[in-house]
C-alpha positions as CSV (number, residue, x, y, z in Angstrom):
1,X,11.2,-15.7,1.7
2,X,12.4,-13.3,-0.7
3,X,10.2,-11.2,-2.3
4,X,10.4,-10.7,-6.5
5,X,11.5,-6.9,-6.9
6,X,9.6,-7.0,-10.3
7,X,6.6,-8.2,-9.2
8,X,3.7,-7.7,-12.2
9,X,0.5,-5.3,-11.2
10,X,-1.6,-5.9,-13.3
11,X,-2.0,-9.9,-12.5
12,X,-4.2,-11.2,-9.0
13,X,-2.3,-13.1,-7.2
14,X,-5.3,-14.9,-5.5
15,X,-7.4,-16.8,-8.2
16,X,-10.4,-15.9,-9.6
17,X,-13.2,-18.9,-9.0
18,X,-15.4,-19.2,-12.2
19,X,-19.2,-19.9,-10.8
20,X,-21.6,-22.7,-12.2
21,X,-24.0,-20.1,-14.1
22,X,-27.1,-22.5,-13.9
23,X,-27.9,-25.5,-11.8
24,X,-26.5,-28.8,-14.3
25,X,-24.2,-31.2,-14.5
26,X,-20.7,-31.4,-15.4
27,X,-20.8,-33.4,-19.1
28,X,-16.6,-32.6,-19.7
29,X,-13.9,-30.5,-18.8
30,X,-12.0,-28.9,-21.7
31,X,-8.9,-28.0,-19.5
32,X,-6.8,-28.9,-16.7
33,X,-4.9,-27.3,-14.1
34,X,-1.7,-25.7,-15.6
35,X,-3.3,-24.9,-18.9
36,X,-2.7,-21.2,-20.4
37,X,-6.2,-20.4,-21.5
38,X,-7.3,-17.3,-23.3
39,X,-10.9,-15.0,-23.1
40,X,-13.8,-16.8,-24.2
41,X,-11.8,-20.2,-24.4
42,X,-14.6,-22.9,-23.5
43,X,-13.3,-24.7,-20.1
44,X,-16.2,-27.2,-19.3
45,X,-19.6,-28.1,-20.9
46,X,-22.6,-28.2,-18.8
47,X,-25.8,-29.7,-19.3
48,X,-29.3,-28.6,-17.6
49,X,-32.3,-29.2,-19.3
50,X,-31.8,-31.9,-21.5
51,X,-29.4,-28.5,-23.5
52,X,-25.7,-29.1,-23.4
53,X,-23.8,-25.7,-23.4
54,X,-20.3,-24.4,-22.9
55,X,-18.9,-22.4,-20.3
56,X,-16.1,-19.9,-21.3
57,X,-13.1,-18.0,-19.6
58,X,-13.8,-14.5,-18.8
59,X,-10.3,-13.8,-19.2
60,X,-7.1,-15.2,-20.2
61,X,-5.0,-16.7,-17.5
62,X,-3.9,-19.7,-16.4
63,X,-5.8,-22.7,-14.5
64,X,-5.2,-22.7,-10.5
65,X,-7.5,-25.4,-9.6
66,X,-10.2,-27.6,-11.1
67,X,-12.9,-27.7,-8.6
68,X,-15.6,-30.3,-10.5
69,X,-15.1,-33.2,-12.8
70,X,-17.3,-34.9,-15.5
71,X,-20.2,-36.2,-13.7
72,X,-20.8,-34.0,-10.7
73,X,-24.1,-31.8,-10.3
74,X,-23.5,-28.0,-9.4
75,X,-25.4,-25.8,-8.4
76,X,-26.0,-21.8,-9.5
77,X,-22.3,-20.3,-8.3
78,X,-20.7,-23.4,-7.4
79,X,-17.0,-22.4,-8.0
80,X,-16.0,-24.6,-11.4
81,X,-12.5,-24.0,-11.6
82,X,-10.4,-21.0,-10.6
83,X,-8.0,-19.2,-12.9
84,X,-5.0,-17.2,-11.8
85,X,-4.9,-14.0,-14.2
């Protein structure tokens, strides 16, 4: 293949998984795979303990892969969805 002679540095070009931060279930996703996001955009809302709650982009990127959907139960570090920076 050929290889892009202005290839960017400061983007990872393996994704970056974004973990379940508490045991909980999935309630809805806020984004799908494709979707430009920015920092602190809310991608999914949890729910543990009777608390709903969102859970936010570190980072602005883009979404690789959606890992979950509404419904499942995750556990603390389950990979939610993986951004590509």
């Amino acid at each position: 293949g050929n290889t892009p002679v202005s290839a960017p540095t400061a983007t990872q070009t393996s994704g970056i998984d974004i973990p379940a931060p508490t045991p909980g279930n999935i309630v809805r996703l806020e984004v799908e795979v494709g979707d430009t996001i920015a920092k602190e955009q809310t991608l999914l809302v949890m729910e543990a303990m009777k608390m709903e709650f969102e859970v936010k982009s570190p980072q602005a990127g883009v979404v690789q892969a959606v890992h979950v959907q509404a419904g499942n139960t995750v556990q603390t570090g389950d990979a939610l969805l993986t951004l590509r920076g």
